[in-house]
C-alpha positions in Angstrom: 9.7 16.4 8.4 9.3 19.9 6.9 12.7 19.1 4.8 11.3 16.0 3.0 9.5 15.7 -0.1 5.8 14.8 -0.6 6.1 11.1 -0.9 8.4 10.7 2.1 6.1 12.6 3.9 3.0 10.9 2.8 4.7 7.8 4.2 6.2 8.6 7.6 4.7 12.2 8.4 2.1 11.6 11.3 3.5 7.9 11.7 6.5 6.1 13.9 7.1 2.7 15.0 4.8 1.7 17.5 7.3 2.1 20.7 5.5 -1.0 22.8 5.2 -4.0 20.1 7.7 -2.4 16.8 4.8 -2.6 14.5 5.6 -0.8 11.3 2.1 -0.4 10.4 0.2 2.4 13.1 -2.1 0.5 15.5 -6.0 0.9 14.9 -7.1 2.3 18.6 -11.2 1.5 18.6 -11.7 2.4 22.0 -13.8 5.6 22.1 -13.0 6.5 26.2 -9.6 7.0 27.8 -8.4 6.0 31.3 -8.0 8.9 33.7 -5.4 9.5 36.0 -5.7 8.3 39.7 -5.6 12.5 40.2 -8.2 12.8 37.9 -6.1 13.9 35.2 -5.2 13.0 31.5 -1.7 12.4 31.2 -1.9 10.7 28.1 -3.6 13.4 26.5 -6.9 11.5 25.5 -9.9 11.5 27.3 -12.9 10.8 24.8 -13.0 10.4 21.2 -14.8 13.5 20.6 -11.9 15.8 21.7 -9.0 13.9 21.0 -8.2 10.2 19.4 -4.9 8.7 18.6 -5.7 7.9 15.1 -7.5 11.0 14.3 -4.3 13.0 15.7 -2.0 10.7 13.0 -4.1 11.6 10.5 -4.1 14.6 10.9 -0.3 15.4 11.4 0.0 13.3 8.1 -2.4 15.9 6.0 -1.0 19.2 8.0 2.6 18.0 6.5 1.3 17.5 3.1 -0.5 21.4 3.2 2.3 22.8 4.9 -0.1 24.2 7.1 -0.2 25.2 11.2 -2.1 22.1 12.1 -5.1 20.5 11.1 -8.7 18.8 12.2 -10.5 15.7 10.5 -14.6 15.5 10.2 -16.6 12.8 9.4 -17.3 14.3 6.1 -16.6 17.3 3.7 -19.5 18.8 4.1 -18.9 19.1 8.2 -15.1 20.4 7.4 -16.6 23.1 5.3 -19.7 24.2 7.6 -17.2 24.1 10.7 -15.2 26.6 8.0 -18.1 28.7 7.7 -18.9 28.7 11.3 -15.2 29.6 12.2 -15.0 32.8 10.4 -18.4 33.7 11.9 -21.5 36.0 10.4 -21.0 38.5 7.9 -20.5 38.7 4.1 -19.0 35.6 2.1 -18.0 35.4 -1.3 -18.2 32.1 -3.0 -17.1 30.7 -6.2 -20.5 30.5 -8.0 -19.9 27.0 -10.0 -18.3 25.3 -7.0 -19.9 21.7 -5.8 -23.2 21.9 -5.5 -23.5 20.1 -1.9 -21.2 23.8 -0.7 -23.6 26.1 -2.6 -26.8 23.9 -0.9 -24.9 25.1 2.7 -24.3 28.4 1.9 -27.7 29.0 0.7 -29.9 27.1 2.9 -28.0 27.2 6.5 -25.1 29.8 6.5 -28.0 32.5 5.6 -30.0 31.3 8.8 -26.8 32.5 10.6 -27.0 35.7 9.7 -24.7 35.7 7.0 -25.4 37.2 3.3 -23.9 35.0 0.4 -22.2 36.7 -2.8 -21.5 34.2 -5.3 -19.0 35.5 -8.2 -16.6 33.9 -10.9 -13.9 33.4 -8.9 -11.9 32.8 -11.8 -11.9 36.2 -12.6 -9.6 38.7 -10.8 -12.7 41.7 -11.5 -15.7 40.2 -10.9 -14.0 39.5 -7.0 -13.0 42.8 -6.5 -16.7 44.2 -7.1 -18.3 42.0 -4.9 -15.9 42.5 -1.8 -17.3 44.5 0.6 -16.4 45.9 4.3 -18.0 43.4 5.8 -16.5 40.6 3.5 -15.4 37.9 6.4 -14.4 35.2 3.7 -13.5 34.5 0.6 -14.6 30.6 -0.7 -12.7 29.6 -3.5 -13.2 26.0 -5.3 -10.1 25.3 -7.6 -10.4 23.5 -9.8 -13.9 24.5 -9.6 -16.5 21.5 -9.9 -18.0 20.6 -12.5 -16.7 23.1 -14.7 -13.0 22.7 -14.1 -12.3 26.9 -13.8 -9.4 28.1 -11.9 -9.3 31.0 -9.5 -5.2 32.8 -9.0 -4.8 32.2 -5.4 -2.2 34.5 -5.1 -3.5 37.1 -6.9 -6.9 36.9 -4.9 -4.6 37.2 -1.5 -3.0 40.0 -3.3 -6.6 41.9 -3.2 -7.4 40.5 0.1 -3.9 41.4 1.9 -5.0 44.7 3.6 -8.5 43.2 4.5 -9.5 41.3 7.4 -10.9 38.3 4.7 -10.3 34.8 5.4 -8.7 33.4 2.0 -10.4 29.8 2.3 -9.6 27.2 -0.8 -11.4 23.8 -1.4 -8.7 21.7 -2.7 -10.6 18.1 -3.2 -9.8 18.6 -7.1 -6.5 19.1 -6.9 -4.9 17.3 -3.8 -2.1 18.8 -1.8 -0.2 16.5 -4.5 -0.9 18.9 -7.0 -1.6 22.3 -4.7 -0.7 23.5 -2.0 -3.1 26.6 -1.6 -1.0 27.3 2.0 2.1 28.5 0.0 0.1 30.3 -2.2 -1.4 32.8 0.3 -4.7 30.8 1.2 -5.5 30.8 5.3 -7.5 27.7 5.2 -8.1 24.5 2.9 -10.6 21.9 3.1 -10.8 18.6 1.4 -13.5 16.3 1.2 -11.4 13.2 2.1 -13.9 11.1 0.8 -12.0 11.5 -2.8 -8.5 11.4 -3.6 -7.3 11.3 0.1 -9.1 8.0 0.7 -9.0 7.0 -3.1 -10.8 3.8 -2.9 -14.5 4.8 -2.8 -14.7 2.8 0.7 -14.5 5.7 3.2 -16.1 9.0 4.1 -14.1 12.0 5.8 -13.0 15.6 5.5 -10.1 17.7 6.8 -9.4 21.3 7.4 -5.9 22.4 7.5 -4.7 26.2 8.2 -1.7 28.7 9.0 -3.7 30.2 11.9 -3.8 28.4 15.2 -6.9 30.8 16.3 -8.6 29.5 13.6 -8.2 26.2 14.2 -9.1 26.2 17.7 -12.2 27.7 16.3 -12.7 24.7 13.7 -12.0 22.1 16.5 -14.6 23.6 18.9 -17.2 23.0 16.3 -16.2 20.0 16.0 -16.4 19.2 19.3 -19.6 20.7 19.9 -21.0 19.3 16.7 -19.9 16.0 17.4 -18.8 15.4 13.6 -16.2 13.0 14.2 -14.4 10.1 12.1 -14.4 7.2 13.7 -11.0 5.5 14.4 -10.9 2.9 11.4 -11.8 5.8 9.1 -8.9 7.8 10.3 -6.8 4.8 9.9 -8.2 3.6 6.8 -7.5 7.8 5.0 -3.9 7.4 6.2 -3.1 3.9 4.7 -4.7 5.4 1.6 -2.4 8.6 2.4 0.7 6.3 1.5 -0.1 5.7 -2.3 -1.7 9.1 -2.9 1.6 10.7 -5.2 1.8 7.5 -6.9 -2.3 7.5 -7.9 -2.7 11.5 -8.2 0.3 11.3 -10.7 -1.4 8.4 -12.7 -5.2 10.0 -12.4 -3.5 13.4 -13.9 -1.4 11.5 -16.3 -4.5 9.5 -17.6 -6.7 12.4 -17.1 -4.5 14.8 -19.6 -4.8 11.7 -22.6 -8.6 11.4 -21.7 -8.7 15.3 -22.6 -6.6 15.5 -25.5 -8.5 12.5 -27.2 -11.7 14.1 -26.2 -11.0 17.5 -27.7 -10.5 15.9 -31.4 -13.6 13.9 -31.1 -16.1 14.7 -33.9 -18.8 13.9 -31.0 -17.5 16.3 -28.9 -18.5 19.7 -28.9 -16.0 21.2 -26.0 -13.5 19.9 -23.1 -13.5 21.0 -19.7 -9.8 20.6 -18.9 -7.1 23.5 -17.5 -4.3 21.0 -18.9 -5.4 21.8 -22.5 -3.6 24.6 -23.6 -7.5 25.7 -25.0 -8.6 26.1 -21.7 -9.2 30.0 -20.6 -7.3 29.4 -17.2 -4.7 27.4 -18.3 -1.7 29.7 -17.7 -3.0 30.3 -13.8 -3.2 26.5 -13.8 0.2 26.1 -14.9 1.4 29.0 -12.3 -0.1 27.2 -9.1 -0.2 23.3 -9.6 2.1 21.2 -10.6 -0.7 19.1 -12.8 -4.4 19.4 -13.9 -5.8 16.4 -11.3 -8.2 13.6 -12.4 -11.3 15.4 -13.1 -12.5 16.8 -16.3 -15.7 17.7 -17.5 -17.2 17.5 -21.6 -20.1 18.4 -23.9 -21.6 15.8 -26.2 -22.9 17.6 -29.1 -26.9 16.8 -29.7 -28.0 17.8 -26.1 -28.8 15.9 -23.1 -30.3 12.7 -24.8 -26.8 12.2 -26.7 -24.7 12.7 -23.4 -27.1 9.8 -21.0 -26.8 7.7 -24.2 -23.3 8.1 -24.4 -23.2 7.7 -20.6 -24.8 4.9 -20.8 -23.1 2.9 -23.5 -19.5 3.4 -21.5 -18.8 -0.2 -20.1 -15.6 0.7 -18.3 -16.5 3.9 -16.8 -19.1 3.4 -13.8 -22.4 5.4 -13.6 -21.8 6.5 -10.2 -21.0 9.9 -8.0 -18.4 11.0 -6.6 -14.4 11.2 -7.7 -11.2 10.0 -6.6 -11.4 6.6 -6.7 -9.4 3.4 -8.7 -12.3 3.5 -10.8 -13.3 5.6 -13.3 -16.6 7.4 -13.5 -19.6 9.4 -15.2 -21.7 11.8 -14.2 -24.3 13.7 -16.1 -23.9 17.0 -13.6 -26.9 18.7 -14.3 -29.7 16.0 -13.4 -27.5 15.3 -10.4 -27.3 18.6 -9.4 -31.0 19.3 -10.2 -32.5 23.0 -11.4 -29.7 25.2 -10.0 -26.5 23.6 -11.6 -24.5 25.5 -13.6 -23.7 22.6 -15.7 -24.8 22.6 -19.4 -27.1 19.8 -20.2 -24.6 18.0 -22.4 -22.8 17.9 -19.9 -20.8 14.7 -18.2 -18.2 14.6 -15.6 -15.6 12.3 -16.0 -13.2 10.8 -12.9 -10.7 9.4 -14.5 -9.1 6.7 -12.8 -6.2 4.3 -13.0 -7.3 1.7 -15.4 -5.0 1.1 -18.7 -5.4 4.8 -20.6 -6.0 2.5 -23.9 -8.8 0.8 -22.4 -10.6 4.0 -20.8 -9.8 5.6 -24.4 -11.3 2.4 -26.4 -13.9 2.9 -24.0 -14.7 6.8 -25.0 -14.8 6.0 -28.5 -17.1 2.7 -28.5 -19.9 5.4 -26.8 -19.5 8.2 -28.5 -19.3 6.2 -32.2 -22.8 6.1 -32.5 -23.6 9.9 -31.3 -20.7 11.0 -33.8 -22.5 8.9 -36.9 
């Protein structure tokens, strides 16, 4: 399938014509135990749904196809693919993207440390401020781009570049972005992680994460976790991801497309003090966005001038967007980051996330301006 182009293969990578019945949709397999052999053996490759699982393996051949990456293995959330990353690479120093989501940052800081392992947490948008905090006992590099909430962008290439003659895992959270709009693999990344909870599964209805890398070593590593941490997806999960899987160029095209005109409008607003957006030529890592995806994604991030009281009014006068965590979905939403995130964030208190979603871009921009009429008075 490596020939094909990204909405072939979100189709029919990972997926055939069931050979017993000819259905054209892949079977949903809910048993969770697999006949052995009359030798004792597995012949059919499954044994227990821990290990191995038809629907998991689909899925998972679907996402590896999309990364261009070695092979891949599917959690039950993203925050299990990411500690299973962190595990993987084993204890020693990590460097982290400091403004990265805040659920990563909790793991880093509150188990990864228990391991052994000391936390460096740096701007990964800048090329200098990684290069000082690398040290010889750097095991991995963490990088969230676009970071979340604050929309920055880390060079992915240029941060291999500095990595190439260290033995530094070049790991890249790509939930922001999808592999519809980056592929960190081709880049130079090692690993990349999405919480599949967002775009992947794109209707707010299902939990997941996936790890996909170029190193087979490393994957075996992630699996074992897995494994032994029992984080697995159940079947329908799996199955419900790669139906989803089908439609994600069509809606990551359409979130990025209504997410650019949400920006735009947003930076001209007279209630609007900034935009949080690396599709606005304003924005100070536009140019590395433009270098390494091939659009912004649906997430973007702004500051309601008059503080936090303006931005939860605003919020809270928005009829279309929903008042809800999370991104990725149909449905567009709001977030005021910082009272999510509580007294570490790194978001301003003005602060509100948007995920832009696939509603009519007149009605989510109607929408904008209804709220923010009464902060701009």
């Amino acid at each position: 399938m490596d020939k094909h182009k990204t909405e072939t293969l979100a189709i029919h990578a990972g997926r055939q014509v069931d050979p017993e019945t000819g259905a054209v949709s892949p079977p949903l397999y809910l048993s969770t135990t697999f006949e052995r052999d009359a030798d004792g053996g597995y012949s059919t490759g499954y044994e227990y749904i821990r290990d191995r699982h038809p629907n998991r393996d689909m899925l998972e051949r679907t996402v590896t196809a999309l990364e261009y990456g070695t092979g891949a293995v599917a959690f039950s959330s993203g925050t299990a693919a990411t500690l299973a990353v962190f595990h993987a690479v084993g204890r020693g120093h990590i460097v982290a993207t400091h403004d990265a989501y805040h659920g990563t940052l909790h793991q880093l800081k509150e188990l990864v440390t228990g391991w052994g392992s000391e936390i460096s947490f740096v701007a990964t948008s800048s090329i200098d401020a990684v290069a000082a905090a690398l040290r010889d006992d750097t095991r991995l590099l963490w990088l969230e781009t676009p970071s979340n909430p604050l929309l920055r962008i880390s060079d992915i290439a240029a941060l291999r570049e500095l990595t190439a003659s260290r033995n530094i895992v070049l790991a890249v959270d790509n939930t922001v972005a999808s592999p519809i709009h980056q592929q960190p693999l081709n880049h130079g990344a090692d690993v990349v992680m999405h919480s599949s909870t967002k775009y992947l599964g794109g209707h707010s209805d299902v939990a997941g994460g996936i790890v996909v890398a170029r190193d087979q070593a490393l994957l075996d590593a992630v699996g074992h976790y897995l494994v032994r941490a029992g984080a697995v997806p159940s079947a329908f999960d799996c199955w419900l991801l790669q139906r989803s899987i089908a439609t994600l160029p069509l809606r990551a095209r359409l979130h990025a497309s209504n997410a650019l005109a949400v920006a735009r409008f947003l930076e001209q607003h007279a209630a609007v003090e900034a935009v949080d957006y690396p599709g606005l030529s304003s924005h100070p890592d536009h140019a590395t966005a433009m270098k390494q995806m091939s659009a912004c994604g649906g997430v973007l991030s702004f500051r309601v001038n008059g503080g936090k009281e303006a931005a939860m009014q605003a919020a809270a006068r928005l009829r279309l967007f929903i008042r809800a965590t999370s991104l990725g979905g149909v449905e567009s939403l709001v977030e005021h980051r910082a009272s999510i995130e509580g007294p570490d964030s790194h978001a301003p208190q003005n602060l509100l996330r948007l995920s832009v979603g696939l509603e009519h871009i007149d009605d989510l921009l109607a929408d904008l301006d209804q709220a923010l009429h009464a902060t701009a008075r």
